[in-house]
C-alpha positions in Angstrom: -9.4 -6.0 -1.6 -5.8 -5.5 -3.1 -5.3 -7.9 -5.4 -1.0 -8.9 -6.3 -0.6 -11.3 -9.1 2.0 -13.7 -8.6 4.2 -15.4 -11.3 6.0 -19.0 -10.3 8.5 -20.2 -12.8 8.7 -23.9 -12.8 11.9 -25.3 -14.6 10.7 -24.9 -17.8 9.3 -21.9 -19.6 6.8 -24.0 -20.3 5.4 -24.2 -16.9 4.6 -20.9 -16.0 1.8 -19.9 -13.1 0.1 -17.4 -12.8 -2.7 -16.5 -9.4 -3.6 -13.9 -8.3 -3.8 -13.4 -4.0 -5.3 -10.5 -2.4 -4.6 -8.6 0.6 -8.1 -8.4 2.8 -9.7 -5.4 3.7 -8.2 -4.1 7.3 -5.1 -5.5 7.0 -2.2 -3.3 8.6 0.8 -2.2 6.9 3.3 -1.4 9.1 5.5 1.1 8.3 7.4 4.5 8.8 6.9 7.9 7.7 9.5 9.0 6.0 8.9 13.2 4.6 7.4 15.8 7.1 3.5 16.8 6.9 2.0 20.2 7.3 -1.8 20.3 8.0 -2.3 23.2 6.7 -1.6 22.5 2.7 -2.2 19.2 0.5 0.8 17.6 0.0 2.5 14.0 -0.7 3.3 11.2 1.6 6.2 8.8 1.5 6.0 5.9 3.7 8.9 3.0 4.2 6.7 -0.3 4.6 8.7 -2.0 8.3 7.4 -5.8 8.2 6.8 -8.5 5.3 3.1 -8.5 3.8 2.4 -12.2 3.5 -1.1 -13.9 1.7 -3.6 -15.2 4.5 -2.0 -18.9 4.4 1.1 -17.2 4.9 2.7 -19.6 1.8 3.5 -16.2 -0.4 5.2 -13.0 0.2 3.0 -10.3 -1.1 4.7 -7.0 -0.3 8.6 -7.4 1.0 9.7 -5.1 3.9 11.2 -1.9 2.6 8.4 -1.0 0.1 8.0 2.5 -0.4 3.7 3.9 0.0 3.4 7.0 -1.9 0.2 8.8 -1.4 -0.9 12.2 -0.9 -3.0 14.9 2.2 -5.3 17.2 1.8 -7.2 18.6 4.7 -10.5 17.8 6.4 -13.2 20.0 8.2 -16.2 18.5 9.4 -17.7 19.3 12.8 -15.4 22.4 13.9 -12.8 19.5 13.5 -9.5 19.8 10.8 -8.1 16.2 10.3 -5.5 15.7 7.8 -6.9 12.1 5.0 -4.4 10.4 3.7 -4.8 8.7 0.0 -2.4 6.6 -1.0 -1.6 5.2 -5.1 1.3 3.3 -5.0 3.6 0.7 -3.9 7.3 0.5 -5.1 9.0 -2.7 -4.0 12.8 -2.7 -3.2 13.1 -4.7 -6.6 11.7 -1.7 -8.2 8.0 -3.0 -9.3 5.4 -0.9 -8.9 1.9 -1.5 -8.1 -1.0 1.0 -8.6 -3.4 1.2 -5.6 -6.4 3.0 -7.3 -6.4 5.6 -4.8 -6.9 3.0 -1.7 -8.2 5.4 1.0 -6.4 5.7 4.1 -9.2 7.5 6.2 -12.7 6.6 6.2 -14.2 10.2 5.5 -18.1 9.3 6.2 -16.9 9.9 10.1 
């Protein structure tokens, strides 16, 4: 699970919240590729994220629309087969904060 914490500011200093919310495992980002891939060498990906990413009860925005998902390819043989995995590290929201994703993986290589 990907876990965003989430800081409310009440009207006081004082009354600061902190939580922390988590995105669940097989949850879709949409988005957009945005550089060109080869197959044949590893290489990094840049992705523009197209809808709002919002926590399960759907009260908090987690990840606004326009976030760019960096990652990186490298190539795949198994089974006479080349597929292309995709690893991706980081989030960068339009507001500029960054999130590290711990090298979430974007292909399930046991296939």
């Amino acid at each position: 699970m990907l876990r965003i914490a989430l800081r409310l500011l009440a009207r006081s200093k004082q009354d600061v919240c902190t939580f922390v919310l988590g995105i669940y495992k097989g949850t879709i980002l949409e988005s957009v590729l945005i550089n060109r891939l080869d197959g044949q060498f590893v290489g990094p990906v840049e992705c523009l994220l197209t809808n709002d990413v919002y926590s399960h009860d759907r009260q908090h925005l987690l990840i606004p629309a326009g976030t760019k998902i960096l990652g990186e390819t490298r190539r795949v043989e198994a089974f006479g087969q080349t597929r292309l995995a995709v690893a991706f590290h980081r989030l960068i929201m339009p507001d500029g904060y960054s999130i590290n994703l711990d090298q979430f993986k974007g292909l399930n290589l046991k296939d």
